[in-house]
C-alpha positions in Angstrom: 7.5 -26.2 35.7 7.3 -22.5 35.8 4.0 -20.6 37.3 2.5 -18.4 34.6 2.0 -14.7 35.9 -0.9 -12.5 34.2 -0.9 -9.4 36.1 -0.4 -5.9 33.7 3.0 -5.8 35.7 4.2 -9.3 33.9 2.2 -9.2 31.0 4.6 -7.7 28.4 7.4 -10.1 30.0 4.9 -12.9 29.3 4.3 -11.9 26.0 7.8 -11.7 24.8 7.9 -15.2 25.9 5.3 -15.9 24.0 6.6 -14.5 20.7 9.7 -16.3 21.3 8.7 -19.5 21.2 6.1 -19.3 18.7 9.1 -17.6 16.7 11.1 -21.0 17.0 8.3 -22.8 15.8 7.7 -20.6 12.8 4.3 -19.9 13.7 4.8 -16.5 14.1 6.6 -16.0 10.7 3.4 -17.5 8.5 1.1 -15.1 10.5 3.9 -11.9 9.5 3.5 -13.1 5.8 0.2 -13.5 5.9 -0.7 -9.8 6.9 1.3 -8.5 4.8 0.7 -9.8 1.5 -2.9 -9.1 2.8 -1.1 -5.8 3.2 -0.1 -5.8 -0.8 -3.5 -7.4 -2.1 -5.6 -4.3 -0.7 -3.1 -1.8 -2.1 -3.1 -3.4 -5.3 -7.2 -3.4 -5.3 -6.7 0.3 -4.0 -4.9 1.5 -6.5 -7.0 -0.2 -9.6 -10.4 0.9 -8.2 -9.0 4.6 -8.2 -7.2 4.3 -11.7 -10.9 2.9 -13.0 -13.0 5.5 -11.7 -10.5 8.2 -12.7 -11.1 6.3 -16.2 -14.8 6.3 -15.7 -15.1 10.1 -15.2 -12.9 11.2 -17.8 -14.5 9.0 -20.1 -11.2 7.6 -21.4 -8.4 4.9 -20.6 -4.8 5.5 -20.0 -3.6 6.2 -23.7 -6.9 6.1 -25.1 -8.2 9.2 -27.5 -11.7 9.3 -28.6 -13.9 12.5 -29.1 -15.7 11.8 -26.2 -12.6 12.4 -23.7 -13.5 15.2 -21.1 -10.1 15.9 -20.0 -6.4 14.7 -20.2 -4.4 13.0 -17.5 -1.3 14.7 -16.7 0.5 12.8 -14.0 0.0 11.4 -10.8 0.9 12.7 -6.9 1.4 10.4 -4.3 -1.0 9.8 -1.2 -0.5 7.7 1.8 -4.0 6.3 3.2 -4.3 4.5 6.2 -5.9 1.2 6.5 -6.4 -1.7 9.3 -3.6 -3.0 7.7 -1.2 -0.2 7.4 -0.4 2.4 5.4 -0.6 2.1 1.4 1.0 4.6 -1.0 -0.7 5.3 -3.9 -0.9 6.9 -6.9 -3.5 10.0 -7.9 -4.1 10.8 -11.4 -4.1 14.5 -12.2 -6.1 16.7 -14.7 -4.7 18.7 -17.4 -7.2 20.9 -17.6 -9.5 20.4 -14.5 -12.7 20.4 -17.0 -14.0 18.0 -14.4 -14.8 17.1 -11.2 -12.9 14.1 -9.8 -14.6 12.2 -6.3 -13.7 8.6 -5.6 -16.2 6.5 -3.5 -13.5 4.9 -1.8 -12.5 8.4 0.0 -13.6 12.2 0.7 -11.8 14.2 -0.7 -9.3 14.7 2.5 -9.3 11.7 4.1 -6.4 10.1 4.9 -7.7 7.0 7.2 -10.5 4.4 6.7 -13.4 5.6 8.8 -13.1 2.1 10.3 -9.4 2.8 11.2 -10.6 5.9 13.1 -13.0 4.1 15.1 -10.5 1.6 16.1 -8.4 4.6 17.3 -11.0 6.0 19.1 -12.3 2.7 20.9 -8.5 2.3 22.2 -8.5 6.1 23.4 -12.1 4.9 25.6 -10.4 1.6 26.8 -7.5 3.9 28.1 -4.5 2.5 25.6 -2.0 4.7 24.5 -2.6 5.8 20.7 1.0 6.7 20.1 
């Protein structure tokens, strides 16, 4: 039998090993799946929590018309916004007539990342990983 080696020099070789065999097993593959129809599940929820507060503010649903409407949607523009689980595109409705103010509690206004994202990215930068 083979001597295991865990020093930082051997550790990537290990870990390829590692992968390897739990890739024959299919281990690895469930685990894959798993994270990323996580990955889908959170954009989905993403996406529906913005469409309903943009609903919310405006007063209206999509193809709704009552007199109590504050303003008309008029497209949408793409965003990408980082999360612990990668990066979701989504979909943000625009105003017609910008009769209103539009903040989502699940963002600032120019944020791109989950704070918790960030924090991951700075605890790696204070261990000494590499953040490229």
């Amino acid at each position: 039998m083979r001597s295991i080696d865990f020093s930082s020099d051997n550790l990537a070789i290990q870990w390829q090993y590692v992968k390897r065999n739990l890739g024959e097993l299919g281990v690895l593959y469930q685990f894959d799946d798993f994270e990323f129809q996580a990955h889908g599940i959170i954009q989905k929820l993403i996406q529906s929590c913005i469409n309903e507060e943009f609903a919310l503010q405006i007063r209206a649903d999509r193809y709704e018309h009552t007199p109590y409407r504050l303003d008309q949607r008029q497209g949408t523009y793409e965003r990408n916004f980082t999360t612990t689980f990668g990066t979701s595109k989504t979909l943000i409705p625009r105003l017609r007539y910008h009769n209103v103010k539009i903040r989502y509690s699940l963002f600032e206004k120019y944020q791109r990342r989950q704070k918790k994202f960030g924090r991951m990215v700075l605890l790696a930068m204070l261990l000494g990983l590499s953040v490229r």
